[in-house]
ZAMARGU-4260 file (C-alpha; in steps of 0.2 Angstrom, whole numbers, plus 5000, padded with zeros to 4 digits):
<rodrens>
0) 5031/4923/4986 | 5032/4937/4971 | 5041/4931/4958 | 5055/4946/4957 | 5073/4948/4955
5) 5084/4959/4966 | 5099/4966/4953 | 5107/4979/4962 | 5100/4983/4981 | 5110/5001/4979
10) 5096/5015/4977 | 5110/5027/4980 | 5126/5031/4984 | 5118/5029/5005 | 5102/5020/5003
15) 5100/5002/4998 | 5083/4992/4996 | 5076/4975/5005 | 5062/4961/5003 | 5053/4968/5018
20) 5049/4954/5029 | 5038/4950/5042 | 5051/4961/5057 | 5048/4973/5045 | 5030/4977/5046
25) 5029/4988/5061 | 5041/4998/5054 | 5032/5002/5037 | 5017/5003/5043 | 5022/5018/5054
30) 5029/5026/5040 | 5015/5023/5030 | 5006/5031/5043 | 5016/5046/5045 | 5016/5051/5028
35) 4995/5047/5028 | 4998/5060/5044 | 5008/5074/5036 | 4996/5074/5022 | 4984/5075/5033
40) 4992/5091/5040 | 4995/5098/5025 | 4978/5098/5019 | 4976/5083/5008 | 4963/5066/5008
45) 4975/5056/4998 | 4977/5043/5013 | 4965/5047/5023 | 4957/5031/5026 | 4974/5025/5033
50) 4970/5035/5049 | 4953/5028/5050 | 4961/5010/5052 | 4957/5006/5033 | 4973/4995/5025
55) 4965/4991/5006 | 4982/4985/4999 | 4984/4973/5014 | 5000/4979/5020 | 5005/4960/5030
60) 4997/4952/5015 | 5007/4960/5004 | 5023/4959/5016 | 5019/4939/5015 | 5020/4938/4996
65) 5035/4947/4994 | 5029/4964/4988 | 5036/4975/4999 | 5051/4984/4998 | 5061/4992/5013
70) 5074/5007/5010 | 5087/5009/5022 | 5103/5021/5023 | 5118/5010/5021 | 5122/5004/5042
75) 5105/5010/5049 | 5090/5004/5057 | 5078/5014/5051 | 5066/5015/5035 | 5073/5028/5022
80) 5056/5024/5013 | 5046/5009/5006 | 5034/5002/4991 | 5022/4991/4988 | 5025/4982/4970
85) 5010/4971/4968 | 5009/4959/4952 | 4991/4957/4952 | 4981/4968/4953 | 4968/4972/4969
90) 4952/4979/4970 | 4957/4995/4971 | 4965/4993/4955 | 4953/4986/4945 | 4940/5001/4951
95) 4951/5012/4944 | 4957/5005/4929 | 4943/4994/4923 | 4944/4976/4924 | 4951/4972/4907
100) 4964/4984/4908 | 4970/4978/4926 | 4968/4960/4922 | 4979/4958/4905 | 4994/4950/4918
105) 5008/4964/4909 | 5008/4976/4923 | 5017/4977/4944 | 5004/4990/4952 | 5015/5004/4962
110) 5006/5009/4979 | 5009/5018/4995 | 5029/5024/4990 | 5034/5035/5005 | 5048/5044/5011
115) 5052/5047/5029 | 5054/5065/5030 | 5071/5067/5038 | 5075/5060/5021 | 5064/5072/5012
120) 5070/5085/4997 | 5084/5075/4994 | 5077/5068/4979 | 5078/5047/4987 | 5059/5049/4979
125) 5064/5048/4962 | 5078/5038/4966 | 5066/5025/4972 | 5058/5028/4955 | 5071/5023/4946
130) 5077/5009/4954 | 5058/4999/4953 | 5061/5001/4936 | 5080/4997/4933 | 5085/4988/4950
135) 5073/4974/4952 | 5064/4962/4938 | 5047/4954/4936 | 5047/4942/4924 | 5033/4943/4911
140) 5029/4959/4916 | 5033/4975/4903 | 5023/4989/4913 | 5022/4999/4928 | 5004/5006/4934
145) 4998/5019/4947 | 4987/5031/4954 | 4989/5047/4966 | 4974/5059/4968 | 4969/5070/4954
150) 4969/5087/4965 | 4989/5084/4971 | 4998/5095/4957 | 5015/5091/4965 | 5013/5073/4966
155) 5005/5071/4948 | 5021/5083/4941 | 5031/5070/4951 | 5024/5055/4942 | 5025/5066/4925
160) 5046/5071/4928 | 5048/5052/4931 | 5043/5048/4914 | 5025/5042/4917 | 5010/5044/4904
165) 4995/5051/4912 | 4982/5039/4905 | 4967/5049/4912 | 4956/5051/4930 | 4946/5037/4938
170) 4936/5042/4952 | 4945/5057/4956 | 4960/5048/4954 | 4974/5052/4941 | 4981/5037/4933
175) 4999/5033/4927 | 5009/5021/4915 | 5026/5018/4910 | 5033/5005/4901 | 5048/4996/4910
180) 5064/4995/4902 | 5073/4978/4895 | 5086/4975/4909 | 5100/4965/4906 | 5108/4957/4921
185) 5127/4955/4919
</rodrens>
């Protein structure tokens, strides 16, 4: 199990976060797949192996060990969004940021954050954003790292008004970092 700490569920004032677990991941991965759908539609790759049965952050792996994170509007059933926080990094990882970087142990690797559209242009996105880094801990770990696709302008200006450092392109692939703030639990 990932070695986290929950300090406040609330996302916002209607939307609180979860461990997902193991009821969970139907749920997610429809939503996972959705989103790999609408980009899809709107003319986008990022994903697309999704669609072609491809999981490469091992979706019930990552479920098993904790790194998984469910959102839910307060009193409802179903997924307001969810992340994937892993604390080692996968292969995928390592490709892109080289095997020294992504192995020094400092870093929780952000993948697949989604938003179900009904709950879309509400800003729940960066919310989300915010609460990986001020609503949950990971001991021993002092960074966030991720990756969108180089060509996805909105996404990358996302990334960039969350506070994120573009720390270059691997593969096609735009890279991110930002440090994670000292929280202190009351």
């Amino acid at each position: 199990m990932a070695n986290i700490k929950i300090i406040n569920s609330s996302v916002n004032d209607d939307i609180y976060a979860v461990q997902a677990g193991p009821e969970d991941e139907d749920a997610v991965r429809e939503l996972i797949l959705a989103t790999a759908r609408w980009l899809n539609s709107m003319g986008s790759i990022q994903w697309g192996g999704l669609l072609q049965g491809e999981d490469s952050h091992d979706l019930k792996g990552a479920i098993a060990r904790g790194e998984v994170f469910a959102f839910r509007k307060e009193g409802g059933v179903e997924l307001a969004g969810a992340v994937i926080l892993q604390q080692e990094p996968s292969e995928w990882d390592r490709k892109l940021w080289g095997e020294a970087e992504a192995g020094k142990g400092n870093a929780v690797f952000l993948h697949r954050l989604v938003v179900n559209r009904q709950f879309s242009g509400k800003g729940l996105g960066g919310d989300i954003m915010a609460w990986v880094e001020r609503g949950i801990q990971f001991p021993g770990k002092d960074r966030m790292k991720l990756d969108c696709i180089a060509n996805n302008e909105k996404l990358n200006r996302f990334y960039k008004q969350c506070g994120y450092t573009y720390k270059g392109e691997a593969s096609g692939w735009s890279i991110y970092e930002k440090r994670l703030p000292d929280v202190k639990v009351h």
